[in-house]
VEXDRENTOR-714455 format. One record per residue (C-alpha): y, z, x. Coordinates in nm, 3 decimals, always signed. Layout:
REM residues N
+---------+---------+---------+
|       y |       z |       x |
+---------+---------+---------+
|       Y |       Z |       X |
...
+---------+---------+---------+
REM end
This chain:
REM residues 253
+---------+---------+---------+
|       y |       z |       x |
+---------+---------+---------+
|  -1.783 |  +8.479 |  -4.628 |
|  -1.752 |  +8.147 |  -4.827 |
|  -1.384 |  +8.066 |  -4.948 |
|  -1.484 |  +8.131 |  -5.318 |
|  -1.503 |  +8.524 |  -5.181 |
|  -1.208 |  +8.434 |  -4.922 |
|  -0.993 |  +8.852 |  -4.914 |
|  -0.682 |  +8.848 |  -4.776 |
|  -0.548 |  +9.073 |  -4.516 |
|  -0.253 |  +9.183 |  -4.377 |
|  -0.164 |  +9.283 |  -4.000 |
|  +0.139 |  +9.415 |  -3.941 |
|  +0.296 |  +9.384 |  -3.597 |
|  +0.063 |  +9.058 |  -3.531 |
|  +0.343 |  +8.830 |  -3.377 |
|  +0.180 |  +8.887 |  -2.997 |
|  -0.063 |  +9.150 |  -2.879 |
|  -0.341 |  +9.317 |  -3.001 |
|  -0.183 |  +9.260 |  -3.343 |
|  -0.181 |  +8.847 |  -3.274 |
|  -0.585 |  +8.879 |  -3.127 |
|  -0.662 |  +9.117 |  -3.446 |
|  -0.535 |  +8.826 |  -3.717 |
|  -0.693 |  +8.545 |  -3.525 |
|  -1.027 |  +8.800 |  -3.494 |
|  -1.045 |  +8.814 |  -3.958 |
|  -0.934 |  +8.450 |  -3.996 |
|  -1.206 |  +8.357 |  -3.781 |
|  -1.420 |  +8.634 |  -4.025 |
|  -1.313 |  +8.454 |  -4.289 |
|  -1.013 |  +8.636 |  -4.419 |
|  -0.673 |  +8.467 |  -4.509 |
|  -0.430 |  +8.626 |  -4.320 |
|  -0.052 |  +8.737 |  -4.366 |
|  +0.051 |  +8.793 |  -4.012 |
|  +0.366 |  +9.010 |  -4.035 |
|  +0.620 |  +9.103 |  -3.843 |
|  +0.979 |  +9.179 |  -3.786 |
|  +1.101 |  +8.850 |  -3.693 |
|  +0.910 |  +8.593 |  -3.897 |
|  +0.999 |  +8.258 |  -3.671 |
|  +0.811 |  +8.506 |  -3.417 |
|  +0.498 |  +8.467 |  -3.642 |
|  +0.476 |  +8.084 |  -3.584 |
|  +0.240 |  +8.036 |  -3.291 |
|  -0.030 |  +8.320 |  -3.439 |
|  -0.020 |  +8.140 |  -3.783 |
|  -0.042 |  +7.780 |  -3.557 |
|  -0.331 |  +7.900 |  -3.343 |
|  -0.529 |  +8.039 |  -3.705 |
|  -0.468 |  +7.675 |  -3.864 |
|  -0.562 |  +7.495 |  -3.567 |
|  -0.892 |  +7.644 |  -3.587 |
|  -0.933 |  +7.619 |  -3.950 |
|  -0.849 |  +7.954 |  -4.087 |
|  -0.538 |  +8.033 |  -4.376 |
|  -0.248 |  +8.206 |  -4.243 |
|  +0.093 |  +8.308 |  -4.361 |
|  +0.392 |  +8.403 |  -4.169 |
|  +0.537 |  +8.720 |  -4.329 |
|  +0.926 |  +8.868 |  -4.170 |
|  +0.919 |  +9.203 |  -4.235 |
|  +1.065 |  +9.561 |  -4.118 |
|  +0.785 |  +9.816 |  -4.209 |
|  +0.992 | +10.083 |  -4.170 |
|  +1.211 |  +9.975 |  -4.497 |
|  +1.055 | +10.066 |  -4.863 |
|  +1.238 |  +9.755 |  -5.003 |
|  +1.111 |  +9.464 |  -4.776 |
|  +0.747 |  +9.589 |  -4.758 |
|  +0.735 |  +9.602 |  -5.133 |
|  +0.881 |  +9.226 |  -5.149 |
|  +0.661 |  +9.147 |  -4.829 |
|  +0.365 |  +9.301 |  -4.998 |
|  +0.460 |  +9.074 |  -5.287 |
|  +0.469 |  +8.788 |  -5.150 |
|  +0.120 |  +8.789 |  -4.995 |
|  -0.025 |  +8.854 |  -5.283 |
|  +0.168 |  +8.581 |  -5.463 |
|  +0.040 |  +8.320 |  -5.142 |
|  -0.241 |  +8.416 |  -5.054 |
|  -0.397 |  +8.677 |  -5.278 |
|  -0.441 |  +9.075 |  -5.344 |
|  -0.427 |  +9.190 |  -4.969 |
|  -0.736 |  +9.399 |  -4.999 |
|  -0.787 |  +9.447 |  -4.594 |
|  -0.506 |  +9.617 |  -4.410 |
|  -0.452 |  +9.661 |  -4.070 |
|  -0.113 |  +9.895 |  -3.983 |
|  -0.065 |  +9.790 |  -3.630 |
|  +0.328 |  +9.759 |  -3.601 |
|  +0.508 |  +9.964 |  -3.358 |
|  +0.772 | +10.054 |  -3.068 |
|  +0.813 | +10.219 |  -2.744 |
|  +1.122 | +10.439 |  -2.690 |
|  +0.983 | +10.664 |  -2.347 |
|  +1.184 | +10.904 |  -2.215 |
|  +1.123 | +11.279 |  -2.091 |
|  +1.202 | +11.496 |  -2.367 |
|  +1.512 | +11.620 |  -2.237 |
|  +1.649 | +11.281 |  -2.213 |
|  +1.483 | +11.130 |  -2.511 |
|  +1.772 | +11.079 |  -2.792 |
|  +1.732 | +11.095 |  -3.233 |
|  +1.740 | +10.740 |  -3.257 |
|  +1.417 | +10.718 |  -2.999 |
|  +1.224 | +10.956 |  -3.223 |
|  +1.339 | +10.857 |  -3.551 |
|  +1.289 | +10.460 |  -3.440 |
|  +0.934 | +10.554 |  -3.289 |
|  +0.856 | +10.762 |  -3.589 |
|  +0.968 | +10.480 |  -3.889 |
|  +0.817 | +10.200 |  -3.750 |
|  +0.466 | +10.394 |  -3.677 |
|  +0.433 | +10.669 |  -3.924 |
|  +0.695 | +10.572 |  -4.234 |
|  +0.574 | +10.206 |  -4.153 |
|  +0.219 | +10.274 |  -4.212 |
|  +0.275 | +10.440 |  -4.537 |
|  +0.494 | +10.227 |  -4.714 |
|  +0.226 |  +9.926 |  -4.630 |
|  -0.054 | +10.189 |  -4.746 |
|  +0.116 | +10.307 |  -5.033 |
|  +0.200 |  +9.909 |  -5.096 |
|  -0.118 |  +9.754 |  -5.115 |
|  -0.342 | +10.043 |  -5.174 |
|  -0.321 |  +9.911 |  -5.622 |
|  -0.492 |  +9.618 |  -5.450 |
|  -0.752 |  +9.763 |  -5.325 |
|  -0.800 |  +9.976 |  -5.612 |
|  -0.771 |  +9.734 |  -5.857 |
|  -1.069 |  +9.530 |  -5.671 |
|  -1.288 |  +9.855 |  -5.579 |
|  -1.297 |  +9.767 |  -5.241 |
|  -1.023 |  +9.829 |  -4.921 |
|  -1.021 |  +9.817 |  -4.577 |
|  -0.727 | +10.006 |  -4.400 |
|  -0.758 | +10.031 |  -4.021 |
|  -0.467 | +10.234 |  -3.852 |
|  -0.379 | +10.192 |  -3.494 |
|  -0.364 | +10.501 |  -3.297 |
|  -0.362 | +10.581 |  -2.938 |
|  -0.539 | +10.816 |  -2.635 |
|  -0.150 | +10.848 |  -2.636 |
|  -0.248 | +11.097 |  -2.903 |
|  -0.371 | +11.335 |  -2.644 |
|  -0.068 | +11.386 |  -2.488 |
|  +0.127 | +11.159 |  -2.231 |
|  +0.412 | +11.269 |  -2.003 |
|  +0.720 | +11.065 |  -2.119 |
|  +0.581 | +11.005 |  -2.483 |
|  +0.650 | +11.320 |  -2.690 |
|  +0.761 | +11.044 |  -3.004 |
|  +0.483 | +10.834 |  -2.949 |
|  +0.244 | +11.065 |  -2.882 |
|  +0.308 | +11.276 |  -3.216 |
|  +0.314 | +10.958 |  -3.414 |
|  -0.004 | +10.856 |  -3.294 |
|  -0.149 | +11.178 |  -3.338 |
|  +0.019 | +11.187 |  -3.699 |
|  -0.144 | +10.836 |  -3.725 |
|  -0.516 | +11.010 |  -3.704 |
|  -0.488 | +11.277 |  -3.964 |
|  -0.292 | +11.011 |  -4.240 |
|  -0.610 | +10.826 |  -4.168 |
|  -0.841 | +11.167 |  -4.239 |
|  -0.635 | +11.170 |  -4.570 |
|  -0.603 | +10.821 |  -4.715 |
|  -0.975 | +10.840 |  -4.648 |
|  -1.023 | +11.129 |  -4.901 |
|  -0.778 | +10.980 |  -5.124 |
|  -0.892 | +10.659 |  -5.179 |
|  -1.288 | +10.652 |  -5.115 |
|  -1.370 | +10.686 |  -5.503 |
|  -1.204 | +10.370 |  -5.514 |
|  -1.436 | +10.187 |  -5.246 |
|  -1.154 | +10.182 |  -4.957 |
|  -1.200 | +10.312 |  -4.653 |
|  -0.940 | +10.413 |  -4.400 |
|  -1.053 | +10.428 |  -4.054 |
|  -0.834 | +10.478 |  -3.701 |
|  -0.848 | +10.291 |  -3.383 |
|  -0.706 | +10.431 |  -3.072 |
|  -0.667 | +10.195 |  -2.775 |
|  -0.691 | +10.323 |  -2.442 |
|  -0.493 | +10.076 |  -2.151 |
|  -0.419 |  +9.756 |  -2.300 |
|  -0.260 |  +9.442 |  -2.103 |
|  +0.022 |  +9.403 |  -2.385 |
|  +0.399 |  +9.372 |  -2.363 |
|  +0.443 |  +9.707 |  -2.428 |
|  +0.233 |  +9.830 |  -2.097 |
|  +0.389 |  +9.576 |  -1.904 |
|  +0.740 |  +9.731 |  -2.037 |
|  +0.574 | +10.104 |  -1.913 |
|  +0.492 |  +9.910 |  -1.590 |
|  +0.904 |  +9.834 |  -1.567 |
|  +1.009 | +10.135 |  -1.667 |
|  +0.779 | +10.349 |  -1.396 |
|  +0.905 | +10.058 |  -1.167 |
|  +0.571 |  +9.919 |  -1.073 |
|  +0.478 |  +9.545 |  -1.113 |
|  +0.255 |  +9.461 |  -1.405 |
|  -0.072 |  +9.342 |  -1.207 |
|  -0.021 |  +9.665 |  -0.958 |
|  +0.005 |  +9.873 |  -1.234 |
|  -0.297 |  +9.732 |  -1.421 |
|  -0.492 |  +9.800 |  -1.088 |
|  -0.433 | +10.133 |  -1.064 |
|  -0.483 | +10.174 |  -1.425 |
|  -0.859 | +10.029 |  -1.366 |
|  -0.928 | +10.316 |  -1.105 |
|  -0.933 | +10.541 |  -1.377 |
|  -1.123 | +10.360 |  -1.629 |
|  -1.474 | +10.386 |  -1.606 |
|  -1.569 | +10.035 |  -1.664 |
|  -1.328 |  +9.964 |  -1.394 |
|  -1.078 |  +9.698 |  -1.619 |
|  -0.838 |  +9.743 |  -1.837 |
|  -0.865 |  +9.656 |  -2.209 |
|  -0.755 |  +9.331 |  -2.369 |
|  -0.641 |  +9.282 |  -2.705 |
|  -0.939 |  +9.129 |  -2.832 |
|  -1.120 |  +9.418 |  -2.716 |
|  -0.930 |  +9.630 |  -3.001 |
|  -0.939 |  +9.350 |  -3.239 |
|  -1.301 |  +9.386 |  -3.220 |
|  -1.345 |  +9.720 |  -3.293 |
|  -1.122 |  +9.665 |  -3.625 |
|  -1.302 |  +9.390 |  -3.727 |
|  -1.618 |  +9.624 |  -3.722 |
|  -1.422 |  +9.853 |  -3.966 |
|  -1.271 |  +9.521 |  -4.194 |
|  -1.630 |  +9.436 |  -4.255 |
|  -1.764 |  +9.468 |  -4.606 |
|  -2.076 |  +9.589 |  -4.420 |
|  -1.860 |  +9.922 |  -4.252 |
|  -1.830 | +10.056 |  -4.613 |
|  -2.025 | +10.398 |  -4.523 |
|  -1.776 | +10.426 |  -4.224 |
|  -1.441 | +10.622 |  -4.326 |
|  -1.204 | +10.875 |  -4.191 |
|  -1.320 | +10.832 |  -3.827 |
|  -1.147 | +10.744 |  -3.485 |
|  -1.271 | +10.524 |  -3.267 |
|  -1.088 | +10.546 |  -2.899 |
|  -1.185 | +10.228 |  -2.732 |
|  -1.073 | +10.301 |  -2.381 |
|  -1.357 | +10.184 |  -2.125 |
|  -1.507 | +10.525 |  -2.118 |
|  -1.452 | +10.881 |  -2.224 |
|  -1.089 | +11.028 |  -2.240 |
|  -1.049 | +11.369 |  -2.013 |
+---------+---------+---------+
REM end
């Protein structure tokens, strides 16, 4: 992609994790990137690490789960850096508990920052896309959709996270955007070594026993998702919509 036909994209929740690996993954496909996130100062060393190597960035402070900042945060990007025309809603939260113990402000957080999170950015830069006959949105969903003991809020948004993607693919397809879904299976991130705490097992212990269970006997990295969304940011993935791609090291049970 030569700067003249430089898009922009946006990934939300890109401050560390698969989020951070996903932005460096289109800068170094030749997007400019707005790497948002709650805490913009927490944006720094992604949008260092893209310069360094010769890609645009743009630190973006955000809460997704508020109409009034993504529609000023949307704003702004396009202002910088251009129509964001490539969207990736990764954002999100743990709040695990079993469901007897799990309280309204763990389902309503774990609900806004997934679900109302990724429609507000949708519903934000979707007159991009439309304007420019071409969109990429890639949603982040789980194998948590399948169920998972301790996860009823994260589970249903992640599940609620496939079918918005079924829809905003029917929506918006006459318009050349495509939504697609990817669902990680075990990730090294933060948030599994904050599982790992809260089951009370160390992190590298609980990555082991993870990679019993995994086929191709590891656990995933976060360049191992941001892979799979680059695949579905790609101009070239344009016949590829409404799908979900688990990327998990083998089939889920």
């Amino acid at each position: 992609m030569s700067s003249t036909e430089q898009r922009v994209a946006i990934v939300t929740g890109a401050a560390r994790g698969i989020g951070a690996a996903t932005a460096r993954r289109l800068a170094a496909e030749g997007h400019a990137v707005a790497v948002l996130d709650l805490d913009e100062a927490a944006c720094a060393p992604t949008v260092e690490r893209i310069t360094v190597d010769g890609g645009k960035a743009l630190a973006v402070g955000c809460d997704v789960s508020d109409s009034a900042q993504v529609e000023a945060a949307v704003a702004r990007v396009a202002a910088e850096l251009g129509a964001p025309v490539v969207l990736v809603n990764n954002a999100g939260v743990l709040r695990d508990n079993l469901l007897f113990k799990m309280s309204d402000d763990d389902w309503d957080t774990v609900m806004n920052v997934h679900l109302r999170g990724a429609f507000l950015m949708s519903r934000a830069c979707q007159k991009y896309m439309v304007d420019a006959g071409f969109g990429r949105i890639v949603n982040l969903s789980s194998s948590s959709a399948l169920g998972n003991r301790g996860q009823v809020n994260y589970s249903a948004a992640k599940a609620g996270m496939q079918g918005f993607t079924k829809t905003l693919a029917k929506e918006l397809g006459k318009f050349g955007v495509t939504a697609n879904a990817v669902a990680p299976g075990f990730i090294a991130t933060d948030m599994t070594a904050a599982t790992a705490q809260r089951v009370g097992m160390g992190f590298e212990d609980f990555k082991a026993a993870a990679a019993t269970q995994i086929p191709v006997q590891r656990v995933g990295e976060p360049e191992d998702i941001a892979n799979a969304v680059a695949f579905f940011a790609d101009e070239k993935a344009g016949f590829v919509s409404g799908q979900v791609l688990y990327v998990a090291g083998g089939p889920l049970d």
